[in-house]
Backbone as CSV, one residue per row, in Angstrom:
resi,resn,N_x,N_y,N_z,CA_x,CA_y,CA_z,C_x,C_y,C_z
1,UNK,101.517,143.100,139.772,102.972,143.293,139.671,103.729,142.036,140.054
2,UNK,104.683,142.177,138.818,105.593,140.642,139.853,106.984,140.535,140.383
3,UNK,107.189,141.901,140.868,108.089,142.557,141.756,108.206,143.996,142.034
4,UNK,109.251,143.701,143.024,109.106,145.407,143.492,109.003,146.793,142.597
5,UNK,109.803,146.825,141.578,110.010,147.767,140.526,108.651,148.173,139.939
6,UNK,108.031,147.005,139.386,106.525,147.077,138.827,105.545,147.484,140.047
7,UNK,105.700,147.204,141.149,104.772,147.498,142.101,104.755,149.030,142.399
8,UNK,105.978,149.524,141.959,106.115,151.291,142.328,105.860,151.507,141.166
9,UNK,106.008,151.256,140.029,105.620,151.956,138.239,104.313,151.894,138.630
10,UNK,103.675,150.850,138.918,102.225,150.658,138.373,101.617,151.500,139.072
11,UNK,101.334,151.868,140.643,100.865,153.105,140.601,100.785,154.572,140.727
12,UNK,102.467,154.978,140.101,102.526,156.141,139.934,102.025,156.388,138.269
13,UNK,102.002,155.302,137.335,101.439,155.178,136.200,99.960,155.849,136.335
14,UNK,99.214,155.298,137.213,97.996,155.329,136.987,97.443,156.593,137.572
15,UNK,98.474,157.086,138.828,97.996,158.364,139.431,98.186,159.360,138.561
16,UNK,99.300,159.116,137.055,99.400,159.983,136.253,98.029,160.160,135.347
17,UNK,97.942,159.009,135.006,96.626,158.898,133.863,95.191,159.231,134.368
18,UNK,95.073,158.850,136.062,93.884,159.643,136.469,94.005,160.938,136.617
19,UNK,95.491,161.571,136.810,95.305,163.522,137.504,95.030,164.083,135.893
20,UNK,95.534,163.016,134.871,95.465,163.709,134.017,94.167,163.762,133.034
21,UNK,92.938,162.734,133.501,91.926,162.375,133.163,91.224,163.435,134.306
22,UNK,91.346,163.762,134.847,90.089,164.349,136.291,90.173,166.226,135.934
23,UNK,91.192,166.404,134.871,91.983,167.966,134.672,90.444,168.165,132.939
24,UNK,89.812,167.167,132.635,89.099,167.315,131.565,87.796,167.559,131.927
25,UNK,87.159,168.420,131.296,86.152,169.423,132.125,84.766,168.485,132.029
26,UNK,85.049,167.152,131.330,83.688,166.170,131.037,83.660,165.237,131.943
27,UNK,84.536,165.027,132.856,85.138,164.254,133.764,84.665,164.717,135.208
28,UNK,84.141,163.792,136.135,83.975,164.033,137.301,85.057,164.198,138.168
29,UNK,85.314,164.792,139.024,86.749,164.689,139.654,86.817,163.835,140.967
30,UNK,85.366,163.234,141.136,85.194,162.605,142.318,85.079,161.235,142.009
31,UNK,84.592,161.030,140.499,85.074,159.824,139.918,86.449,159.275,139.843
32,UNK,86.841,160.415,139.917,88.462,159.793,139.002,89.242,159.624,140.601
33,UNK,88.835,160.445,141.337,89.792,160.241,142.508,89.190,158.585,143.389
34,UNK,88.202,158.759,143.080,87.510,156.943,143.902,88.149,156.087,142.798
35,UNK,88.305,156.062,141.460,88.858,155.403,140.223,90.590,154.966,140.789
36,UNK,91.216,156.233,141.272,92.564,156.024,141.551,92.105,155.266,142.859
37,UNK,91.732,155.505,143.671,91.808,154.880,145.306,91.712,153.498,145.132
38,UNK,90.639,153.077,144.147,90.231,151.973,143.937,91.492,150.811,143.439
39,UNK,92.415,151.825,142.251,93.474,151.264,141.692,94.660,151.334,142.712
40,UNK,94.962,151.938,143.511,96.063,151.354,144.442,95.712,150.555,145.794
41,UNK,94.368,150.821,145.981,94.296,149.695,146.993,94.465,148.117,146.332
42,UNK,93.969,147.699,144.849,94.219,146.617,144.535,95.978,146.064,144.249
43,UNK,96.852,147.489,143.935,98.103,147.294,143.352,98.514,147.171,144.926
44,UNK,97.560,147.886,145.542,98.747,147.242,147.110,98.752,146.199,147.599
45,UNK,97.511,145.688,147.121,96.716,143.737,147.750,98.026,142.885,146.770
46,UNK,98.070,143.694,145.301,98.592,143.123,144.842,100.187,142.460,145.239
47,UNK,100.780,143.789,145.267,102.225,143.664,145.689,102.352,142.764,147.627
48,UNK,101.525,142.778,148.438,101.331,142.220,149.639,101.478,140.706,148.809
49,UNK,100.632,140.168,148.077,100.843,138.966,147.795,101.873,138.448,146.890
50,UNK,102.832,139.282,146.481,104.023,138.763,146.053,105.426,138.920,146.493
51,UNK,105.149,139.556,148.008,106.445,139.597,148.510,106.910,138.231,148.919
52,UNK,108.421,137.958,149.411,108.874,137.117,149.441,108.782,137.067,151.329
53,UNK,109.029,135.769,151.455,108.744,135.001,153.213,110.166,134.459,153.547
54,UNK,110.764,134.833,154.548,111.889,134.412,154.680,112.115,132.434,155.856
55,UNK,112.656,132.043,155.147,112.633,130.577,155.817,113.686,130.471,156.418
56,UNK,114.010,129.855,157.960,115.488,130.218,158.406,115.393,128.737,158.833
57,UNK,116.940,128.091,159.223,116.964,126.808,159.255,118.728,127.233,160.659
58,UNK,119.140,126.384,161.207,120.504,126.182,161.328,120.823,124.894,161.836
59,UNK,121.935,124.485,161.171,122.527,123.141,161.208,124.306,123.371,161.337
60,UNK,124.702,122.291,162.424,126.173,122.348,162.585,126.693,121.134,161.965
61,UNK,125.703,120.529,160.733,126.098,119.459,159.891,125.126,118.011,160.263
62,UNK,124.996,118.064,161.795,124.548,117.097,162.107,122.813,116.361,161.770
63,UNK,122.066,117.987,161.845,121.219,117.984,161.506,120.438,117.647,159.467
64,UNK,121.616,117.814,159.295,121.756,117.886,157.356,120.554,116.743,156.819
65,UNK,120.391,115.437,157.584,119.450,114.542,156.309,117.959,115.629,156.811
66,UNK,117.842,115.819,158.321,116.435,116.239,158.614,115.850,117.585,157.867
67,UNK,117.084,118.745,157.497,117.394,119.851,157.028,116.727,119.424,155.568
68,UNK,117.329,118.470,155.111,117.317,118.289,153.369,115.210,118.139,153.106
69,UNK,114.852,117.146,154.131,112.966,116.782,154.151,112.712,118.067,154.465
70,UNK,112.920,118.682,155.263,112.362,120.212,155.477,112.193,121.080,154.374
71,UNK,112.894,121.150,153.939,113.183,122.437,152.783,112.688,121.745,151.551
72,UNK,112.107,120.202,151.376,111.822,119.431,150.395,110.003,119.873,150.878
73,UNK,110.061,119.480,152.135,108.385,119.306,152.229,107.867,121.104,152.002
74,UNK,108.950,121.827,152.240,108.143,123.228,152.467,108.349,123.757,150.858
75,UNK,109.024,123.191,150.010,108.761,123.492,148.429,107.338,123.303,148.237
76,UNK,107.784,121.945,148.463,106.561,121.080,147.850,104.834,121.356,148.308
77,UNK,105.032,121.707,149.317,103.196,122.019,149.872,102.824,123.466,149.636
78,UNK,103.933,124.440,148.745,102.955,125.704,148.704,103.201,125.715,147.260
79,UNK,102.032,126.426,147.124,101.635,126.533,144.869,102.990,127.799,144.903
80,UNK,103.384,128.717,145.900,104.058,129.529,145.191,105.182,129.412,145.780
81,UNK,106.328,128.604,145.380,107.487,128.343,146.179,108.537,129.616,145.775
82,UNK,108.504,130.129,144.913,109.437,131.610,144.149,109.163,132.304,145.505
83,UNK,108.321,132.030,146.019,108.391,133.509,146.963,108.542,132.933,148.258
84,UNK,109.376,132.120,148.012,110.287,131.937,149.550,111.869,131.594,150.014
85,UNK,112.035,132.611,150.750,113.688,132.398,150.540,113.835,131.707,151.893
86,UNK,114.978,130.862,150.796,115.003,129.738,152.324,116.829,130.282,152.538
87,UNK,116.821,130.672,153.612,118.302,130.683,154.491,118.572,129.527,155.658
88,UNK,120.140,129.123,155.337,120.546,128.190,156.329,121.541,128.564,156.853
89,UNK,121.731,129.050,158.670,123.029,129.122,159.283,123.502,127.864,159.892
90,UNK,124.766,128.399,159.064,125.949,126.999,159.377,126.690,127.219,159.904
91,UNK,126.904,126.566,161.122,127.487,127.105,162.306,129.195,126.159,162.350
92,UNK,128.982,125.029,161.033,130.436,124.347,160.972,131.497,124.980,159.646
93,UNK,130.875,125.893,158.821,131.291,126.292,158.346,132.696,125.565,157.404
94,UNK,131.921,124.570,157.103,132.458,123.030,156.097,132.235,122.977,155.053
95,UNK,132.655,122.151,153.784,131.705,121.872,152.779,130.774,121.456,152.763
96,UNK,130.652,120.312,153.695,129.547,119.536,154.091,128.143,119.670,153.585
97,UNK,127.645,121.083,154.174,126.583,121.586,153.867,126.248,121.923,152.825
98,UNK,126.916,122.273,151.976,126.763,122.782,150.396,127.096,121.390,149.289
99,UNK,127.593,120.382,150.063,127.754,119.105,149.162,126.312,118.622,149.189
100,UNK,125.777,118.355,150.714,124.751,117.707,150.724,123.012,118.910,149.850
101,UNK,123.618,119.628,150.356,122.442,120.175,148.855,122.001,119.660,147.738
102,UNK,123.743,119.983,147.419,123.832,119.938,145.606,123.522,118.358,145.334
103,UNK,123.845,117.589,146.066,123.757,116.040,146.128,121.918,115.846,146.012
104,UNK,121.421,116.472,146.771,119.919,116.005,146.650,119.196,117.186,146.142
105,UNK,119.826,117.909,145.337,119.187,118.724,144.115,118.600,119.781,144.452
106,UNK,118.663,120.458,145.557,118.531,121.504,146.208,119.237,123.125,145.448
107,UNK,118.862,123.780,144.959,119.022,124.828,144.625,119.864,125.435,145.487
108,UNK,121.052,126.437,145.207,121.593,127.428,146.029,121.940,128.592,145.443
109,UNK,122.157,129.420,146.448,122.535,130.919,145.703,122.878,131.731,146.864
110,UNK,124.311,132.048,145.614,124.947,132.975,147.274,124.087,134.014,147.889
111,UNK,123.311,134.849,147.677,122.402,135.355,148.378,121.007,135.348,148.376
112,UNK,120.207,135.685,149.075,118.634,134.666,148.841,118.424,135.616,147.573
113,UNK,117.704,134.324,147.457,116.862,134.274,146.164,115.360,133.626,146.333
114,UNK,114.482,133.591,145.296,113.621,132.932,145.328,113.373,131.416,144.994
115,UNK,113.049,130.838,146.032,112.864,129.388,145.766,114.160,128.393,146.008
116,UNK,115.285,129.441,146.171,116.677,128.713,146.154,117.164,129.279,148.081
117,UNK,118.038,128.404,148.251,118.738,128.158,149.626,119.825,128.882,149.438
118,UNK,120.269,130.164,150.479,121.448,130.887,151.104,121.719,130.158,152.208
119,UNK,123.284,130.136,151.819,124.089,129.395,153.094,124.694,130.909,153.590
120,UNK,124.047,130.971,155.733,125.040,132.139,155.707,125.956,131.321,156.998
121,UNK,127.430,131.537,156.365,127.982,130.606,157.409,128.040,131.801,158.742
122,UNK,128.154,131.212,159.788,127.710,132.069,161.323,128.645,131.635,162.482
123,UNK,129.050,132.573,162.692,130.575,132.395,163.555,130.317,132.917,165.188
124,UNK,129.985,131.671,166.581,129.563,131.987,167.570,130.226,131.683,168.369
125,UNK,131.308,131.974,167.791,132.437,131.339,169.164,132.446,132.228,170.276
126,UNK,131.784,133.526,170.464,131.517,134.798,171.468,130.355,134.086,172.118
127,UNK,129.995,133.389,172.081,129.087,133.175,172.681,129.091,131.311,173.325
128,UNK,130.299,130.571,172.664,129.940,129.248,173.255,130.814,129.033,174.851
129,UNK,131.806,130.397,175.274,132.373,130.188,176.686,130.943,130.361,177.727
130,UNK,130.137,130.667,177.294,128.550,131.376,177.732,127.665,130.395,178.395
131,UNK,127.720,129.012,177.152,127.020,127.723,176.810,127.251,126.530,178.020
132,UNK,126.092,126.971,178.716,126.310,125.993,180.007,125.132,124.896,180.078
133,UNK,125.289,123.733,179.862,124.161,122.587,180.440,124.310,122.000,181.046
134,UNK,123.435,121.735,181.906,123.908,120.790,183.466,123.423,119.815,183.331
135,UNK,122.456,119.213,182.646,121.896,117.653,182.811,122.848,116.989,181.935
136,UNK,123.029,115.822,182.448,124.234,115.092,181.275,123.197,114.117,180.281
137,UNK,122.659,114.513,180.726,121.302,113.917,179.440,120.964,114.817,178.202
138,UNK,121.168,115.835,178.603,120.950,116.913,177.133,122.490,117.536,176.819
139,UNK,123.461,116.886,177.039,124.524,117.934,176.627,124.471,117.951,174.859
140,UNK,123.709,117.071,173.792,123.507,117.607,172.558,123.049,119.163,172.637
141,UNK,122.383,119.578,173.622,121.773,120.827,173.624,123.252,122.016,173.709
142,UNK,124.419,121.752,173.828,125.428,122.309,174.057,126.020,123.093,172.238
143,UNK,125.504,122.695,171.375,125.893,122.522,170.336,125.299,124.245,169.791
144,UNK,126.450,125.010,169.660,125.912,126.165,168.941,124.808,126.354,167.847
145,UNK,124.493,125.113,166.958,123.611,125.521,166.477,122.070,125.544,166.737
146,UNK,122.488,125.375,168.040,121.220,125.418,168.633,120.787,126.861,168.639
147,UNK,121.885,127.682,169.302,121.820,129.247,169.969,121.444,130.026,168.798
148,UNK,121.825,129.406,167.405,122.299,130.688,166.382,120.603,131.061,166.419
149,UNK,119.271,130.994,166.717,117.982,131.222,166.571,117.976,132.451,167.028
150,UNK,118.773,132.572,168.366,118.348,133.614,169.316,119.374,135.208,168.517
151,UNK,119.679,134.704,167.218,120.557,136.343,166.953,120.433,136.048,165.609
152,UNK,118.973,135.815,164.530,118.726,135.611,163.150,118.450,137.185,163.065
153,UNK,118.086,138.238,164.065,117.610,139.577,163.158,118.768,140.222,163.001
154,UNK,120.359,139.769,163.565,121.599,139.977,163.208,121.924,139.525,162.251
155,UNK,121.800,138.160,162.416,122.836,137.490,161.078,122.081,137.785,159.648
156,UNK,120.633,138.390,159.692,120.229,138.142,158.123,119.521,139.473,158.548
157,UNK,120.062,140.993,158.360,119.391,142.064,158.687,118.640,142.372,157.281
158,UNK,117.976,143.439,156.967,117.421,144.359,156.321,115.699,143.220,155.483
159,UNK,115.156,142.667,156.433,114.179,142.024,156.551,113.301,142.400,157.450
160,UNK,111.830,142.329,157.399,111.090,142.471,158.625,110.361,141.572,158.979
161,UNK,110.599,140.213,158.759,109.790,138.686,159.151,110.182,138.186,159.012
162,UNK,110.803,136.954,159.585,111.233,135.414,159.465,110.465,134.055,160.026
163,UNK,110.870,133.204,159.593,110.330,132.139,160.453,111.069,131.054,160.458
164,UNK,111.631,130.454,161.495,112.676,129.860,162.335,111.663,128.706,162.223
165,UNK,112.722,127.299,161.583,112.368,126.146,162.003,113.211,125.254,162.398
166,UNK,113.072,124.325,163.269,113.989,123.229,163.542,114.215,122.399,162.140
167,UNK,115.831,121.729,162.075,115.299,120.532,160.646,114.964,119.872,160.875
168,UNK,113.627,119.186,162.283,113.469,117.860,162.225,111.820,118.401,162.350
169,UNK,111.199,119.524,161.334,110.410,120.110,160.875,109.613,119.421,159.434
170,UNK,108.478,119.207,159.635,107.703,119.090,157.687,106.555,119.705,157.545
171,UNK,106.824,120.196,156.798,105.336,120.638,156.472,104.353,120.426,155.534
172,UNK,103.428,120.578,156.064,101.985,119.725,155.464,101.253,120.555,154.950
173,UNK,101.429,121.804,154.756,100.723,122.902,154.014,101.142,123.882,153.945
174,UNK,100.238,124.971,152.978,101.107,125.692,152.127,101.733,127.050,153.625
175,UNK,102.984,127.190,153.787,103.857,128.264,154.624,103.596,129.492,153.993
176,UNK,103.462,129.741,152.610,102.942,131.248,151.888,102.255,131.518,152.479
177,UNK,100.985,131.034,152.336,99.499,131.086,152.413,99.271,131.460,154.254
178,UNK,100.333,130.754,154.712,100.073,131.157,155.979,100.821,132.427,156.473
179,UNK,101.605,133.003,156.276,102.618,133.533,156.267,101.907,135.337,155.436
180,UNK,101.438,134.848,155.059,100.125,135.929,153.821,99.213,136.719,154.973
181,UNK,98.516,135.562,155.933,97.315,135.872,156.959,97.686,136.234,157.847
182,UNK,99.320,135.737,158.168,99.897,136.738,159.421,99.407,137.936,159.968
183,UNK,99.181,138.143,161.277,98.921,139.821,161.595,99.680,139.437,162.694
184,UNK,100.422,140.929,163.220,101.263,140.895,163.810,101.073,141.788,164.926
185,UNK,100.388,141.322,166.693,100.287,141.790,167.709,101.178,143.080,168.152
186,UNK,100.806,144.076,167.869,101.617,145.621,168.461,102.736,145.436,169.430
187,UNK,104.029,145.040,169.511,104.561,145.134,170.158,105.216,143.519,170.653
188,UNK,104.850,142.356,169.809,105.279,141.139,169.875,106.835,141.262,169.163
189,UNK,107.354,140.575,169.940,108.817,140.265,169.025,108.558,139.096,168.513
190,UNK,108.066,137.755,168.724,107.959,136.875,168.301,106.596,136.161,168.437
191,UNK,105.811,134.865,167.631,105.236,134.144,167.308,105.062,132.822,167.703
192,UNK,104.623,132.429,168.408,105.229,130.765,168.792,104.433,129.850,169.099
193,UNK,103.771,128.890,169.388,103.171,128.134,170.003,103.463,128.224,171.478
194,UNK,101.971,127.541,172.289,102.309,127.050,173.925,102.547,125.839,173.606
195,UNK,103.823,125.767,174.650,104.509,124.191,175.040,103.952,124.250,176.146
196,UNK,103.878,124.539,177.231,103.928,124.612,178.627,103.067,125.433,179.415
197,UNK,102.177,125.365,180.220,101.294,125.981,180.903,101.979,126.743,182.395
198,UNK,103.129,126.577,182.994,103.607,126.555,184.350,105.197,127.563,183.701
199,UNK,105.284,129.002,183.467,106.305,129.803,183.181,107.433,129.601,183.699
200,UNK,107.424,128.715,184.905,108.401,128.753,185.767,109.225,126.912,185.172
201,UNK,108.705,126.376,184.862,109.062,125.108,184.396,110.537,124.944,184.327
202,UNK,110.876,125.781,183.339,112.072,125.485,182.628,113.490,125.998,183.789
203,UNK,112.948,127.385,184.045,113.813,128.172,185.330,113.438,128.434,186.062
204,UNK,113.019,127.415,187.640,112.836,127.482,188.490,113.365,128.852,189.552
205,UNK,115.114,128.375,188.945,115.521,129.531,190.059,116.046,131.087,189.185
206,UNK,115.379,130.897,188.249,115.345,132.472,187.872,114.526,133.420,187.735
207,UNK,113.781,132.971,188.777,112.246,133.693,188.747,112.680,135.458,190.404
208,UNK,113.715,135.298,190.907,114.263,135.780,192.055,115.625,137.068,191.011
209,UNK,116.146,136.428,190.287,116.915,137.400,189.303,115.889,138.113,188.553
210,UNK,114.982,137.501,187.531,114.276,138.620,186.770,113.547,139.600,187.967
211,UNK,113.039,139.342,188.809,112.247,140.167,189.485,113.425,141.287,189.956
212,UNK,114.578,140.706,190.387,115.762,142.184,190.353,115.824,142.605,189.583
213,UNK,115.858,142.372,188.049,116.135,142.913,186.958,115.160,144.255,186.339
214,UNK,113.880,143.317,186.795,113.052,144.298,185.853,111.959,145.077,186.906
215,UNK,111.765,144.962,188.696,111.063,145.238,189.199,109.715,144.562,189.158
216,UNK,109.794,143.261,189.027,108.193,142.886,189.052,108.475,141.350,188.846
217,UNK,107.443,140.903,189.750,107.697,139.108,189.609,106.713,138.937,188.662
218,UNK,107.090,137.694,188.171,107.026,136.828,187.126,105.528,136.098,187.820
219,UNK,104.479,135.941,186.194,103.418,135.431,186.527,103.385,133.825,186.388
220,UNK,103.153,133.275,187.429,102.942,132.206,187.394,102.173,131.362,185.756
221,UNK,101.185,132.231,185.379,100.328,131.633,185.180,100.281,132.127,183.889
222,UNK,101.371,132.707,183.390,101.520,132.911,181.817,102.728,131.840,180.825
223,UNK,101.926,131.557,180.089,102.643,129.998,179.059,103.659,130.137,178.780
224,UNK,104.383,128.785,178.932,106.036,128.676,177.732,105.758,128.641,176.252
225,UNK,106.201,128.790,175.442,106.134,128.870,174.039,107.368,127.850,173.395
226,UNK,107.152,127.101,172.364,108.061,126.597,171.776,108.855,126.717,170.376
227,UNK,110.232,126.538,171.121,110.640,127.693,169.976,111.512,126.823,169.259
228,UNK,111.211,125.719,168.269,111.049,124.437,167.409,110.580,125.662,166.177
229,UNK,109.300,126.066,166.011,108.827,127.028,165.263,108.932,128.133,165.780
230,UNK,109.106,129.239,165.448,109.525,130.832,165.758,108.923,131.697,164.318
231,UNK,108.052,132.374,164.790,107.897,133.829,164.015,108.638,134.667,164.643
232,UNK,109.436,135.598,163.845,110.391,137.040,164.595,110.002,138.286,163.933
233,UNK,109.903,139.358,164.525,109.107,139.898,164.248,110.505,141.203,164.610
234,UNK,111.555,141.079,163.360,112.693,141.672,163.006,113.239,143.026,164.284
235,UNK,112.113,144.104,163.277,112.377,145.405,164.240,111.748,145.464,165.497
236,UNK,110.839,144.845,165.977,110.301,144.880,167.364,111.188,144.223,167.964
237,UNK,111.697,142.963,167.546,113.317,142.109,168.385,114.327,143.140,168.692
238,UNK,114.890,144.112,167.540,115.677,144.999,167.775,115.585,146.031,168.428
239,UNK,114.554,146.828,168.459,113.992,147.735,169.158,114.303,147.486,170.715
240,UNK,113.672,146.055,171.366,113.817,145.859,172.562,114.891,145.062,173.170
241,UNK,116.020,145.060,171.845,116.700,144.817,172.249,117.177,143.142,172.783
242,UNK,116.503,142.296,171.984,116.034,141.038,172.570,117.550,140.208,172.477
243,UNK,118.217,140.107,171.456,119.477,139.238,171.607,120.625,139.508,172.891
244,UNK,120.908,140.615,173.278,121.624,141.278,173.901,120.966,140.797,175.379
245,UNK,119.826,140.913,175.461,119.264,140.201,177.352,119.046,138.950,176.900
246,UNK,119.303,138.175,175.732,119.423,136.839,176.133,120.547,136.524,176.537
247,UNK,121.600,137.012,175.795,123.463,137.186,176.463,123.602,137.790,177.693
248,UNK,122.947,138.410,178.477,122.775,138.386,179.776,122.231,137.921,180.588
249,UNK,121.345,136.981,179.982,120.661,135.853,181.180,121.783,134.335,180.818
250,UNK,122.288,134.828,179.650,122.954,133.068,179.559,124.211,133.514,180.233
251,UNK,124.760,134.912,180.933,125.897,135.689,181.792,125.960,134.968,182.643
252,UNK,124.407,135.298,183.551,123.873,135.158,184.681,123.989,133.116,185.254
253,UNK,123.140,132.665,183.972,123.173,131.524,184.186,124.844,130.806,184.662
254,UNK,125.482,131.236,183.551,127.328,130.606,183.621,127.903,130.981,185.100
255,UNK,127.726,132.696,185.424,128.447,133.199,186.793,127.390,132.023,188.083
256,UNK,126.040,131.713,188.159,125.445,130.847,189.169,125.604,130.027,189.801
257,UNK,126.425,129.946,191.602,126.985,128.480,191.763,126.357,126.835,190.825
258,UNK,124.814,126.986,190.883,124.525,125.900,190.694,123.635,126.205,189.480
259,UNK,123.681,127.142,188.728,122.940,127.351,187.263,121.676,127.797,187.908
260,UNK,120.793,128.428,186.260,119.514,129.193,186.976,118.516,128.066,186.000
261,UNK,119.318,127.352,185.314,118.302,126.185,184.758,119.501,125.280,183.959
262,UNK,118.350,123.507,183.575,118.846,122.624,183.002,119.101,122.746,181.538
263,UNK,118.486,123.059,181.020,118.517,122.808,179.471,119.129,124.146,178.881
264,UNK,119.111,123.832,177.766,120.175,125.228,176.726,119.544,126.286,176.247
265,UNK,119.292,126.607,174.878,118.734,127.914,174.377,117.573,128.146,174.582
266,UNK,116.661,127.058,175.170,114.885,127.609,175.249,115.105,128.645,176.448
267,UNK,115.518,128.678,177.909,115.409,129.098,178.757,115.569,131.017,178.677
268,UNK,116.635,130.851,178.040,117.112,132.467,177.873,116.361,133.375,177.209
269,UNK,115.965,132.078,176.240,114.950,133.170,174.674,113.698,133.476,175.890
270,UNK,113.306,132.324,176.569,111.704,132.453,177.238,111.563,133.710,178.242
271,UNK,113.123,134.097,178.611,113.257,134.583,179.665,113.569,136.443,179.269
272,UNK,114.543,136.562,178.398,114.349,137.650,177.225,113.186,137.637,176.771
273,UNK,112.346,136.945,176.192,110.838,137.815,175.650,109.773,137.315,176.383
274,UNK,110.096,137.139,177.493,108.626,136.418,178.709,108.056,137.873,178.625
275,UNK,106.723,137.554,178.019,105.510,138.786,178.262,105.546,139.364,177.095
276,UNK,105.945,139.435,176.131,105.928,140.013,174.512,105.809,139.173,173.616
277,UNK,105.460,138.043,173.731,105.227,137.282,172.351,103.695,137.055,172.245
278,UNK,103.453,136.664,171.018,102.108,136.169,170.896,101.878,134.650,170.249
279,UNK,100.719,133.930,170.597,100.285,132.839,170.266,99.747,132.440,169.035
């Protein structure tokens, strides 16, 4: 099948032509029912390998030349680029972003499509009185489009997988193909790599709040994850509710005489799904 429509014809087609082959008295009926089993387990392998993979990006303009190699290298390294919708939140909500596309030949379409780029512009001004960094060395990290990661199963609902990349991202092989082999840990909201071996790294002094929060201290000795790359894992994010306790640890952080950490959006996400993600 080479979309959804055909993937539901094809095997109610065939469950017709076997009930109606297995009803003939020359006919085995144990044939015909292993005959059908046989035919929708392949129409289901089938349709699994032609769904579409959602690609998420966000840029507040600045990021735009690194954005443009990204979405160039991740065409280019998989044989089946139709089946990936690439979305970009734009958090400047300019032309900018839609010039520099069309300028380097980038496909668009107001809503995803295959193989072509959705711009969804993303409006976080609820959230940048929130946006606190204390090192004057990272205040780039101040920049909303950093945050928009931590609320993609909002801004782009009725999906159940994404995958979040930074634009200063390339890729070197095929994202389908990987994206295909996915299996998805019972109860993970997200996907990520280890950055960091020491949980406490990033928020030293918020290891004394979560333990109020949730009744139980924090293990030393379970990894940071980096969230540059992000698998989301849609309804398990929603379910537990994951955007909503990151807006309450970035509460927590702002009300803190002296902050509960240095840097910007890694801390909150790590701290909202510390203990539910997988590697």
């Amino acid at each position: 099948p080479s979309n959804r429509l055909t993937a539901v014809l094809f095997p109610v087609g065939c469950l017709s032509a076997v009930l109606q082959a297995s009803m003939q008295p020359k006919m085995n009926r144990i044939v015909a029912w292993c005959w059908l089993t046989a035919l929708l387990a392949s129409c289901s392998l089938a349709y699994d390998q032609h769904q579409a993979h959602h690609l998420v990006y966000a840029t507040n303009g600045m990021q735009n030349a690194g954005l443009v190699a990204s979405i160039r290298s991740a065409l280019a390294t998989t044989a089946t680029p139709n089946r990936l919708h690439i979305h970009v939140l734009d958090t400047e909500g300019t032309p900018t972003l839609r010039r520099c596309l069309v300028c380097n030949q980038l496909p668009i379409s107001p809503t995803p499509s295959p193989g072509r780029v959705a711009i969804h512009p993303v409006e976080l001004s609820h959230i940048e009185p929130l946006i606190r960094v204390k090192s004057a060395d990272n205040q780039r990290l101040k920049a909303s489009a950093t945050f928009a990661r931590l609320f993609i199963p909002s801004i782009i609902p009725n999906i159940t997988t994404s995958m979040y990349v930074d634009c200063d991202t390339i890729f070197q092989a095929d994202v389908v193909t990987f994206l295909d082999r996915w299996q998805w840990v019972p109860n993970a909201v997200l996907a990520a790599n280890v950055w960091h071996r020491n949980v406490t790294y990033l928020f030293p002094k918020a290891r004394k709040t979560y333990a109020e929060r949730h009744q139980v201290e924090m293990d030393k000795t379970k990894p940071l994850f980096n969230s540059g790359v992000l698998l989301l894992h849609h309804p398990v994010w929603k379910a537990r509710n994951i955007s909503n306790e990151v807006l309450w640890w970035m509460k927590q952080h702002k009300q803190s005489p002296n902050g509960l950490w240095y840097l910007g959006s890694q801390p909150p996400l790590q701290l909202a799904a510390y203990n539910q993600w997988q590697q």
